[in-house]
N, C-alpha and C positions, 0 to 999 in steps of 0.2 A: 365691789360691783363693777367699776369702773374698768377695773383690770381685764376678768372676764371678759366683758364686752368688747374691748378692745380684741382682744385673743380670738374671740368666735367669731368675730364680721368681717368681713374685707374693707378696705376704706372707702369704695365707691359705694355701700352700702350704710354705711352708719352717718349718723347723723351729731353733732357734736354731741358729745353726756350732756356738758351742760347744761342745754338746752332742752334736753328730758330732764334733768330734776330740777329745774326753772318751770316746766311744762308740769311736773306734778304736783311741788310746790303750789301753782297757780290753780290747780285740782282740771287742767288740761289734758293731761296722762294718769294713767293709773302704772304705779309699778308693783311688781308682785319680785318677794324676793326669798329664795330657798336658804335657811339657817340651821347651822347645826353647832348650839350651843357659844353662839355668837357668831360664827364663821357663816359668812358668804358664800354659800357653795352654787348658787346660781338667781339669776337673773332674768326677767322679765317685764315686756311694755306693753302696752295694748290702753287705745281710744276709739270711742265710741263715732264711729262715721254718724252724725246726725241723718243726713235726708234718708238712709234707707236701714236706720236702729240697731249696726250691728257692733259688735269688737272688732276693732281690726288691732290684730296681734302682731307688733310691730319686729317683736325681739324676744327670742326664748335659750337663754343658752346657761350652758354648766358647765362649770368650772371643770379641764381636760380632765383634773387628776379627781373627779368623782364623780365622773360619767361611766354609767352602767347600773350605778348603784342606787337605781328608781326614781332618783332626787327630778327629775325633766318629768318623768309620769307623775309624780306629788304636785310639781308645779303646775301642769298643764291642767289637773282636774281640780285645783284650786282655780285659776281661771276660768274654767268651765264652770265652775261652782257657782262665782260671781257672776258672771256671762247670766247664768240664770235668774238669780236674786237680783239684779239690776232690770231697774225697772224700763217694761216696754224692749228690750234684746233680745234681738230673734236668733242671731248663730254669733256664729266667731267666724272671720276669715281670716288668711294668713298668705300668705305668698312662700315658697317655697322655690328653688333653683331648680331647672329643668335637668335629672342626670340624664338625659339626651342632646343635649346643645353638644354640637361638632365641636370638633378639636381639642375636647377636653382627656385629661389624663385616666385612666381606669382605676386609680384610687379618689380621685375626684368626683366619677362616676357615681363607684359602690357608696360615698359619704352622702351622696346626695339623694342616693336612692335607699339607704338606713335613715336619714331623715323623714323622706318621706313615706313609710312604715312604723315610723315613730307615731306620726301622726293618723294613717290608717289606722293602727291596732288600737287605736283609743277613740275611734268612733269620726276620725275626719274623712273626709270626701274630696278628690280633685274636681273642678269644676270645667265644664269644655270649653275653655274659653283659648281659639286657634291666634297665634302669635301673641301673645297677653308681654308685654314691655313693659318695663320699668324705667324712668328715668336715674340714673347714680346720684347720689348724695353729694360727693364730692367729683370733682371734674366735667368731663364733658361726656355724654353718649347714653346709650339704653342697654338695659341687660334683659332677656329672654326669659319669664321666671314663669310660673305654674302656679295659679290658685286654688287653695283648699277652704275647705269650710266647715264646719261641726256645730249641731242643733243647740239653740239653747231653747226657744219657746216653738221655732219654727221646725216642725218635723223635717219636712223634704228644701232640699237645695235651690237659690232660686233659679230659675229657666227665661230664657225670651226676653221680657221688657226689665222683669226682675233682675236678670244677671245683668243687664247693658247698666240697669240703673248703679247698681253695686258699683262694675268696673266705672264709670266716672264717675263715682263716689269716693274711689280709692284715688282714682288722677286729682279730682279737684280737692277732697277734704283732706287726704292722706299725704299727695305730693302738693299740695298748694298750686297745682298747674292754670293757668286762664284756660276757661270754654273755649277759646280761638286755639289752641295748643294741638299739635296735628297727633298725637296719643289719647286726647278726649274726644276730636272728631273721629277718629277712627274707632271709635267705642259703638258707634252705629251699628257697624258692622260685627260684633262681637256676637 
């Protein structure tokens, strides 16, 4: 699982393993993980943001050499599955890379934008949320990303107080950021 993970995330994006399966271990994270007769063929995190009840899907990825072969849509609607059988979760949210952020290469693009289709044709929704940032995991700086979402008890997406509440939901439970943090003041405006 480790491997994977490593392979599919950029560094500024991941977060140490250890610390996810110290975080599961602790029943902090949930991992969900794709097996085919022992073999690790993919990977999956996702915790429950408390103040606004939902999953946030931290990391969803498949091993290069058996992508295509459904194992992301098995995983995803196993999530989903749970998303609803846990009690009180209303959707799943997720973050996703904008394939419009300038300066990017046109296979970086098209990657970005089959991700995000991935997630459409299984029932997720991008959310409007204009300049939505991410702080990096490792280093220094913010990266531009794109949030989606998908139903678990709650029908429709949330709008107005509900989205602002989510976004510094995601800053403060998801990235541990302080309220003074100039990405959760600027959640106002979201």
């Amino acid at each position: 699982m480790e491997r994977i993970y490593l392979e599919a995330f950029p560094a500024g994006e991941r977060m140490p393993f250890e610390e996810i399966v110290r975080d599961v271990n602790e029943g902090v994270r949930i991992a969900y993980v794709a097996l085919d007769e022992g073999t690790a063929l993919g990977f999956a995190s996702a915790y429950l943001l408390r103040s606004v009840r939902m999953f946030y899907l931290e990391y969803l990825a498949i091993d290069e050499r058996y992508r295509g072969g459904g194992f992301g849509g098995d995983l995803w609607y196993h999530i989903c599955t749970d998303a609803r059988h846990h009690r009180g979760v209303t959707a799943i949210v997720l973050e996703v890379e904008d394939p419009d952020e300038p300066d990017i290469d046109p296979g970086t693009t098209a990657a970005r934008q089959r991700r995000i289709c991935f997630y459409e044709n299984r029932g997720a929704r991008r959310l409007p949320t204009a300049n939505f940032r991410v702080p990096l995991l490792q280093g220094d700086g913010e990266q531009p990303m794109l949030l989606m979402w998908a139903p678990a008890a709650q029908p429709d997406p949330p709008t107005g107080d509900e989205l602002t509440n989510l976004v510094r939901a995601l800053y403060e439970e998801g990235y541990d950021l302080p309220p003074d943090h100039p990405l959760v003041i600027a959640t106002a405006g979201k």
